[in-house]
N, C-alpha and C positions, 0 to 999 in steps of 0.2 A: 441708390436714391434716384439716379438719373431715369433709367427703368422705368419704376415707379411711379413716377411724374409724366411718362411717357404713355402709362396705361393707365391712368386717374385723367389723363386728357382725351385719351381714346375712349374710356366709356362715358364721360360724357357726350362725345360726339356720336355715341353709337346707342345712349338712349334716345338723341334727337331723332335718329334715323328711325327707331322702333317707336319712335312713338308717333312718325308720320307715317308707317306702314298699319299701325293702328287705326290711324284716323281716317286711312284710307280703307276701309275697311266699314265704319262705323257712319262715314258721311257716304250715302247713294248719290255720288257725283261724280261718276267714272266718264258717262257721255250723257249730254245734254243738250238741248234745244227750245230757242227763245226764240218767239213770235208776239205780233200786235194785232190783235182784231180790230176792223174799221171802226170800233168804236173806243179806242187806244186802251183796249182792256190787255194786260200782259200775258203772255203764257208761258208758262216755264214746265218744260219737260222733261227728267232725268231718269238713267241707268245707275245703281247701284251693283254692286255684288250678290246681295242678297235680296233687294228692293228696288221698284219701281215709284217714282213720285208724279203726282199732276198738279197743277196750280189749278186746274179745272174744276178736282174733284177734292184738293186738298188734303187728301190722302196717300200716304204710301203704302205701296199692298206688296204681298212676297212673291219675289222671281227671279229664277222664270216657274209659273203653272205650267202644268200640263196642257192646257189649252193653249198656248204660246209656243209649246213644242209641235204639235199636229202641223206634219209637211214641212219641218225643221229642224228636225233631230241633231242636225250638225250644230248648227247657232246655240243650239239648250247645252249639246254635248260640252263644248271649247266655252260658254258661259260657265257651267258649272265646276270646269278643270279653271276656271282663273281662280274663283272662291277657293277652292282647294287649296291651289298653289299657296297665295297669299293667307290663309291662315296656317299652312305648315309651314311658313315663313317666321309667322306667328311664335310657333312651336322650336322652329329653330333658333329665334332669339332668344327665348327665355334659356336653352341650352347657353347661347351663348356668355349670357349676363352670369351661371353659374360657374362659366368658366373663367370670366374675370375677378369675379369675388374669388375663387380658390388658387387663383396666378398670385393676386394682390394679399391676399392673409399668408400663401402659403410661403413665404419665405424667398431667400435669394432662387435656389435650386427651380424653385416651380416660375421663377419672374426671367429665369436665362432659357428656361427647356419649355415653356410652355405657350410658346409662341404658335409654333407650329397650329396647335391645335386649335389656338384662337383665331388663327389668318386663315386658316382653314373653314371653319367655320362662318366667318364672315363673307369668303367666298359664296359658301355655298348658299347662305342667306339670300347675298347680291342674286347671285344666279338664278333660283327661285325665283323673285320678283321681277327679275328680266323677264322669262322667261313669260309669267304673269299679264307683264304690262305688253308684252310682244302680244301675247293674243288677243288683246280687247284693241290695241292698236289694226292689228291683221281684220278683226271685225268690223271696226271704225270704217275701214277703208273698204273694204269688200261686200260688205253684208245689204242687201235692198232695204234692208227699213231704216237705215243713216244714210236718208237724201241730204243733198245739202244744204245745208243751216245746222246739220249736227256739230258738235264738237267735242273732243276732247276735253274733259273737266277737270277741276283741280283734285280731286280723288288720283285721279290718272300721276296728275304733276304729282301728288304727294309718292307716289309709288317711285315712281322715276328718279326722284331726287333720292327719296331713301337705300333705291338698291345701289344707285351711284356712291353714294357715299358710303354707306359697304365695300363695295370694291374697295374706294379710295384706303380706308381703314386699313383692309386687307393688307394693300402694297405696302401701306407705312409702317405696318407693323413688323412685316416682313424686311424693309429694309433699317428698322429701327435694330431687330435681329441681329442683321446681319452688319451692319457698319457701328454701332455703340461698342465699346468695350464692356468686356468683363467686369460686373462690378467688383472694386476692389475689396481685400479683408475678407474675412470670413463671420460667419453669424454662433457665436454659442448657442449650443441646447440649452433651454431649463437645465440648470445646475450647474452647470459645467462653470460659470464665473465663482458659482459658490464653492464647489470641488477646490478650485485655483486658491482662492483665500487660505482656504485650509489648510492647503498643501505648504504654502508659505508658512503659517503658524508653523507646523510641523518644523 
């Protein structure tokens, strides 16, 4: 039971994380940039994954175009491996949520031995979105068209906190593993209580 309660606490915290590596994904707020015209009209201008936003033209249009690449094939290049990264992240959650549902239905044997392959998984989720936010970070910081006033947006923080807590998951799980005991007792198959009955009459 202990277990149990061990990984019913873990997936809830590991839908918060996917479902802020979602939102990260779904809000074009990776890096951004706020300004005032002398006539204190606001300006808001943001980086998406897959979208650019203007307050100017109040539109968001998809990128990076092809025109946006011309004489920066590098910036489009490491733009378009973050999109990647973060939706095989994507991809690797949903892996991972099948493998909680089949820990937690499948019984003692799958809730003692099937760790590994969830802490595992989590890792490599974490990893992924590091790796992710690493590059838009490397961009932030390097790239000539984030003068400064840009910033790092909560798209960004939503990545961050989610691959972190991935990790974190990972460790726990891994030392929930390793320091819980064995649960005690054994679980009957279908039948086997009704077998017993039987046998008794007998």
């Amino acid at each position: 039971m202990t277990r149990r309660l061990v990984y019913g606490g873990a997936l809830i915290a590991f839908l918060a994380a996917s479902a802020l590596t979602l939102t990260s994904i779904l809000i074009p707020r990776w890096i951004s940039w706020d300004s005032e015209t002398p006539s204190r009209e606001k300006i808001h201008y943001t980086y998406g994954l897959h979208h650019r936003c203007s307050s100017l033209t109040k539109t968001c249009n998809y990128f990076p175009h092809e025109e946006d690449c011309h004489g920066d094939r590098y910036f489009c290049s490491m733009w378009r491996s973050v999109g990647f990264l973060i939706s095989f992240a994507i991809v690797l959650e949903g892996m991972t949520l099948i493998t909680y549902i089949v820990i937690l239905i499948g019984g003692k044997q799958k809730r003692e031995s099937g760790w590994k392959i969830l802490a595992g998984l989590h890792f490599l989720c974490g990893a992924v979105e590091c790796a992710g936010m690493a590059i838009i970070a490397y961009l932030y910081e390097n790239d000539d068209r984030f003068f400064p006033g840009w910033k790092l947006d909560i798209s960004w923080i939503f990545c961050t906190i989610s691959w972190s807590l991935l990790m974190l998951l990972g460790a726990g799980i891994t030392a929930m593993a390793l320091l819980l005991p064995s649960e005690g007792g054994y679980e009957l198959i279908p039948g086997d209580d009704w077998g017993q009955v039987r046998g008794q009459d007998d």
